[in-house]
C-alpha positions in Angstrom: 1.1 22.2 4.0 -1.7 20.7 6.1 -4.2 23.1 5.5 -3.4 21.8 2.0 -4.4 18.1 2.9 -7.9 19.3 5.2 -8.5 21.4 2.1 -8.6 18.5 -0.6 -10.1 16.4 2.3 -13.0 18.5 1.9 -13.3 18.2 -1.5 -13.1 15.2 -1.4 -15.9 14.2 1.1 -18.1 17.2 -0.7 -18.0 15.1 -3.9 -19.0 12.2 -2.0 -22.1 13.4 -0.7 -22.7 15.1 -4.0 -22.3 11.9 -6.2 -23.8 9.7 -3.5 -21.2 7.0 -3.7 -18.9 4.9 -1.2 -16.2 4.9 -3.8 -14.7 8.2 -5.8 -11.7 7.1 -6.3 -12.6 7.3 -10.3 -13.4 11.1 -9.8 -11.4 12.4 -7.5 -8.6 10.7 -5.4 -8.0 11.4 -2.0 -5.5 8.5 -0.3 -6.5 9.5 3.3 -10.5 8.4 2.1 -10.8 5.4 4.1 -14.2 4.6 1.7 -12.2 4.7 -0.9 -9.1 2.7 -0.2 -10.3 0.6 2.8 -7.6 -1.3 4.8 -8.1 -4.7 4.2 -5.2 -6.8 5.2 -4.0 -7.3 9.0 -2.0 -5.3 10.3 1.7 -6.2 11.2 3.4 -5.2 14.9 5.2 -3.0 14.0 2.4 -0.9 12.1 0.4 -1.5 14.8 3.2 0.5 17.1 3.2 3.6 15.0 -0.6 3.7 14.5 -0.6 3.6 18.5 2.1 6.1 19.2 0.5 8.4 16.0 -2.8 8.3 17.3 -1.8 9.3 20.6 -0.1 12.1 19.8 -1.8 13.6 17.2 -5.6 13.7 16.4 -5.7 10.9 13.9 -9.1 10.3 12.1 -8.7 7.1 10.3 -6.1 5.3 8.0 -5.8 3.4 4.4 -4.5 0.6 3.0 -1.9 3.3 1.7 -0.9 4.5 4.6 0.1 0.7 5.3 2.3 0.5 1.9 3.7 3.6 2.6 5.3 2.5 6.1 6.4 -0.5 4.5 8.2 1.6 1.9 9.6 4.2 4.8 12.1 0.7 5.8 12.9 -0.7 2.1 13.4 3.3 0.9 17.8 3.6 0.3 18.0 6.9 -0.8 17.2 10.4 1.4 15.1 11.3 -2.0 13.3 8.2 -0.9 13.0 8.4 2.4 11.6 12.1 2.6 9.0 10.5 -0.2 8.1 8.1 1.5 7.7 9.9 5.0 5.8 12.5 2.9 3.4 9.8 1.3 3.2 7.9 4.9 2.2 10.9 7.1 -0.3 12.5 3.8 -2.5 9.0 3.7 -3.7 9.5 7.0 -6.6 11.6 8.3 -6.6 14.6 10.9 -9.1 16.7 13.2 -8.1 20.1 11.9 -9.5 21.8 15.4 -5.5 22.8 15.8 -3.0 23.1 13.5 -0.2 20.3 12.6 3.4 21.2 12.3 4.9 18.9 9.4 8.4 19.4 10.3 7.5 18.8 13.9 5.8 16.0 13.0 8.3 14.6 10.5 10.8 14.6 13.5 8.8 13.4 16.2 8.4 10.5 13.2 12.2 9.7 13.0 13.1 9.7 16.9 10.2 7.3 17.6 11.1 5.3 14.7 15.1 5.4 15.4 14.4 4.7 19.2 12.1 1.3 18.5 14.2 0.1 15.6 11.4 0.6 13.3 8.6 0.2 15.5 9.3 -3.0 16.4 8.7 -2.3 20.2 5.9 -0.1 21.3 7.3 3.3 21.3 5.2 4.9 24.0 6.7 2.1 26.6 10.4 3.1 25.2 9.7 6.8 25.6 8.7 6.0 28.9 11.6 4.1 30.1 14.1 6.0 28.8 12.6 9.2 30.8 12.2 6.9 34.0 16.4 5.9 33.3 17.9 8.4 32.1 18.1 12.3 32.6 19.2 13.7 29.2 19.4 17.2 28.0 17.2 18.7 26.4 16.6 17.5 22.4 17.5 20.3 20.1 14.8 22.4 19.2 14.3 22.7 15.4 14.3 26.6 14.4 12.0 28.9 14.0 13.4 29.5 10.5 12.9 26.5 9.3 10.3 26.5 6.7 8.1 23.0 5.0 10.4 24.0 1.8 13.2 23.2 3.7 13.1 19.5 4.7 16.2 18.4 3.4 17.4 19.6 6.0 15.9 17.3 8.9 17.4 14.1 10.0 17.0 11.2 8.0 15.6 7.8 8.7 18.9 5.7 8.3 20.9 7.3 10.5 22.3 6.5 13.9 20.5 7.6 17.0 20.4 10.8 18.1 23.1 11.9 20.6 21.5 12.1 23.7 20.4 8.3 23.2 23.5 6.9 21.9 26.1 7.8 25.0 28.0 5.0 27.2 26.4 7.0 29.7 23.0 6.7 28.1 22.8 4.3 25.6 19.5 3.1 23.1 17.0 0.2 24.5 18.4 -2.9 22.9 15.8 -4.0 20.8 14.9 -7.8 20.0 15.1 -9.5 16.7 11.6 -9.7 15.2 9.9 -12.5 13.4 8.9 -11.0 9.5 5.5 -12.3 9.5 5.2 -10.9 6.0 7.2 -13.9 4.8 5.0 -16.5 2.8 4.1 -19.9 4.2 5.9 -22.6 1.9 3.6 -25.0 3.7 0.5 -23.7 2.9 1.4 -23.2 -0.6 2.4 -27.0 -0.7 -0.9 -27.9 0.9 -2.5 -26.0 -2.1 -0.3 -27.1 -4.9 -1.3 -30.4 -3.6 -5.1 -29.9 -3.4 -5.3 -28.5 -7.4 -3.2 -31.4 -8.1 -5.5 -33.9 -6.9 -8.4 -32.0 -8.4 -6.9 -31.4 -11.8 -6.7 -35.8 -11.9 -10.2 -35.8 -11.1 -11.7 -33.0 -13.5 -9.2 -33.4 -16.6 -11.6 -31.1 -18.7 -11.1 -28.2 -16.3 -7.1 -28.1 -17.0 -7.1 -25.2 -18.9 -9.2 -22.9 -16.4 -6.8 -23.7 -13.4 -3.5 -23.5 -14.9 -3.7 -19.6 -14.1 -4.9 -19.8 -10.6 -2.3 -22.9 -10.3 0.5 -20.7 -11.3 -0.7 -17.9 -9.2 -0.7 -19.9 -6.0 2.3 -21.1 -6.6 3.8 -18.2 -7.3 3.3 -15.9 -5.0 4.0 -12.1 -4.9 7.8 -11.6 -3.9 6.9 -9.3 -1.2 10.3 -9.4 0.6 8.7 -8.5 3.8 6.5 -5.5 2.3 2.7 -5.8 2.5 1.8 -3.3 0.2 -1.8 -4.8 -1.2 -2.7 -5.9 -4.3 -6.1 -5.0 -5.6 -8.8 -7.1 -6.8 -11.1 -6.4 -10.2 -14.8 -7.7 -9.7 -16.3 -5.7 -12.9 -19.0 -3.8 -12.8 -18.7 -0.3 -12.7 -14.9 -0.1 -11.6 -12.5 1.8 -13.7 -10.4 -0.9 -15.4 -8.0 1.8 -16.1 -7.6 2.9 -12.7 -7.2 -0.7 -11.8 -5.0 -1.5 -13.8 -2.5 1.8 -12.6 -3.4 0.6 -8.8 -2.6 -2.9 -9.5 0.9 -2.5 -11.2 1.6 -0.1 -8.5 1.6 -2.4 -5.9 3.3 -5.1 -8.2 6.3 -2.7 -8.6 6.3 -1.9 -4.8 6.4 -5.4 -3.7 9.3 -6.3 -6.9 7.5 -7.9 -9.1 8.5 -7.9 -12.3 6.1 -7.5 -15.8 7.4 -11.4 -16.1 5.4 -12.6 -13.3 2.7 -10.1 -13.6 0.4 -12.5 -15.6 0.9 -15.2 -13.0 0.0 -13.3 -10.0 -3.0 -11.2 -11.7 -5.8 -14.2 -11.6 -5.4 -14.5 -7.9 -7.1 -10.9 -8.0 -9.8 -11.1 -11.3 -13.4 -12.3 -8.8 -16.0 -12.1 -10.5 -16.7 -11.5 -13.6 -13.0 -11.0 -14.4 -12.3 -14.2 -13.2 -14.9 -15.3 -15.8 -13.6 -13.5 -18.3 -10.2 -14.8 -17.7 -11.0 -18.6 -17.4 -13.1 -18.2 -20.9 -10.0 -16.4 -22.7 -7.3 -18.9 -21.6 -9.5 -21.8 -22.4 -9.1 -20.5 -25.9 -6.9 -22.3 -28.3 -2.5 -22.1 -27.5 -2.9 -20.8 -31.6 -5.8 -18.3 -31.2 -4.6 -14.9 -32.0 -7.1 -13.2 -29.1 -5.6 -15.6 -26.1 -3.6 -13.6 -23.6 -0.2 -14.6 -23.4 1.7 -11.7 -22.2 1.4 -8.9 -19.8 2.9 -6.3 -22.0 4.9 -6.3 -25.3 3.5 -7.8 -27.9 1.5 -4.8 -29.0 -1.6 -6.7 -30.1 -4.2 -9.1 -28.2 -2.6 -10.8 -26.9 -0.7 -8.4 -24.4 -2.9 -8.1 -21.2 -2.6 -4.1 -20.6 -4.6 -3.8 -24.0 -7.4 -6.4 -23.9 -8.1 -6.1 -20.4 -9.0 -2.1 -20.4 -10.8 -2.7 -23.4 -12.8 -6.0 -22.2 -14.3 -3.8 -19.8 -14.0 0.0 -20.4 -17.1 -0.3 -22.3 -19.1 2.5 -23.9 -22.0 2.1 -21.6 -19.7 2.6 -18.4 -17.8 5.7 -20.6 -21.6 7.1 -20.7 -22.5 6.8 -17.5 -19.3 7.9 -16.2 -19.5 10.8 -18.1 -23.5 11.0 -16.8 -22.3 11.6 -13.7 -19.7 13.9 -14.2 -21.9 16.1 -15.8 -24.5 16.0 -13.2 -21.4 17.4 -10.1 
């Protein structure tokens, strides 16, 4: 399975150098390409606990701002479908060395008893590996078999489970592990402080009304992210994909709840640019003017965002050059 994943790696990074670009995402995707899908949002505690205890255990290269989703999704997954998916997803988005080979079932395991002994990583899991072999003396954890192939996963220990035996004796019980703050949580304050500001500006500027009431509602409305981080995308124009944007963006909508109701209030927050542009000049058009965006999807006609936005910039000049390019691999 991971000579799979350094395979496509190689592709991957082949059709880099061959195209010359930072960013093939449009070409060829790879979510364990750091240049393609940077991480750019901090990192919580608790991520920062299994990117510690990862790294020094196996020979980690580098991560993306998937692999962050995808631990997000490992805690708010309910279903074993969704927790093997999600497990599968988290430990694919990351880079490896491939000077020795990686075991995904041993892996996968050494996953779940880190994760079930720190609670979810909320306490560093090489300092509670450590204590518990300075405390206790348990028996030796039950070796997986021989026979057990990658096809087989279903038949590993899931994530919601209690701990394993030998950590969950009166004799030898699990570290009690301390409530954590959700940092993911929005700041009401700071979204008063800015409801305020645009407020006051709106009073002063009456003629810019209609450009702000998207960014307004955006701020105000925030992404329900329910303690997920998994990161919206931003649109700047140019030569990015506006269809692959687009598949990206209400991705990370879905993952983080929100709804195709409150999609066209969050989705200025993320046009810079010359999207933002574009956006401020079409909903400064008149409430009666048939090309004004006024929905993110249903209407069937242009005024449904997921048709005029592809088409505002999937133009035949980027289609050419695009295709240019292709040709030229």
């Amino acid at each position: 399975m991971f000579q799979n994943h350094f395979n496509r790696n190689d592709i991957h990074d082949a059709i880099h150098r061959q195209l010359g670009l930072n960013n093939i995402a449009t070409y060829h995707r790879d979510l364990s390409c750091n240049n393609c899908y940077p991480s750019e949002i901090p990192l919580t505690p608790t991520f920062q606990h299994f990117l510690d205890w990862i790294s020094s255990n196996y020979p980690v290269i580098e991560y993306t701002r998937y692999t962050q989703q995808y631990f997000e999704e490992v805690a708010y997954s309910i279903t074993n479908a969704d927790i093997d998916n999600a497990i599968h997803n988290l430990l694919f988005s990351i880079r490896y060395t491939d000077i020795e080979p990686i075991d995904y079932t041993l892996l996968r395991q050494d996953l779940i008893n880190a994760y079930n002994l720190t609670n979810g990583f909320q306490q560093d899991p090489n300092e509670v590996l450590y204590q518990v072999s300075e405390t206790t003396t348990s028996p030796e954890p039950e070796v997986l078999s021989d026979t057990t192939s990658e096809n087989s996963e279903e038949e590993i220990p899931h994530l919601h489970i209690p701990l394993p035996p030998i950590y969950n004796t009166p004799n030898n019980p699990a570290p009690v592990i301390p409530p954590v703050i959700n940092m993911a949580q929005p700041n009401q304050q700071d979204f008063q402080q800015l409801r305020a500001a645009i407020a006051a500006l709106t009073q002063v500027l009456p003629n810019t009304n209609n450009a702000l009431v998207g960014n307004t509602q955006a701020i105000a409305n925030p992404p329900r992210r329910e303690g997920k981080v998994a990161e919206l995308p931003s649109f700047y124009g140019g030569n990015q994909d506006p269809v692959a944007w687009l598949e990206d963006f209400t991705r990370a909508c879905n993952a983080n709840g929100i709804a195709n109701g409150r999609k066209l209030e969050v989705v200025p927050a993320y046009l810079k640019g010359a999207a933002s542009t574009w956006w401020n000049a079409n909903q400064a058009l008149p409430n009666n003017n048939p090309n004004k965006i006024t929905i993110w999807t249903g209407n069937n006609n242009n005024t449904d965002f997921i048709q005029n936005f592809p088409a505002a910039f999937r133009t035949q000049t980027l289609v050419e050059i695009w295709t240019t390019e292709l040709e030229q691999r």
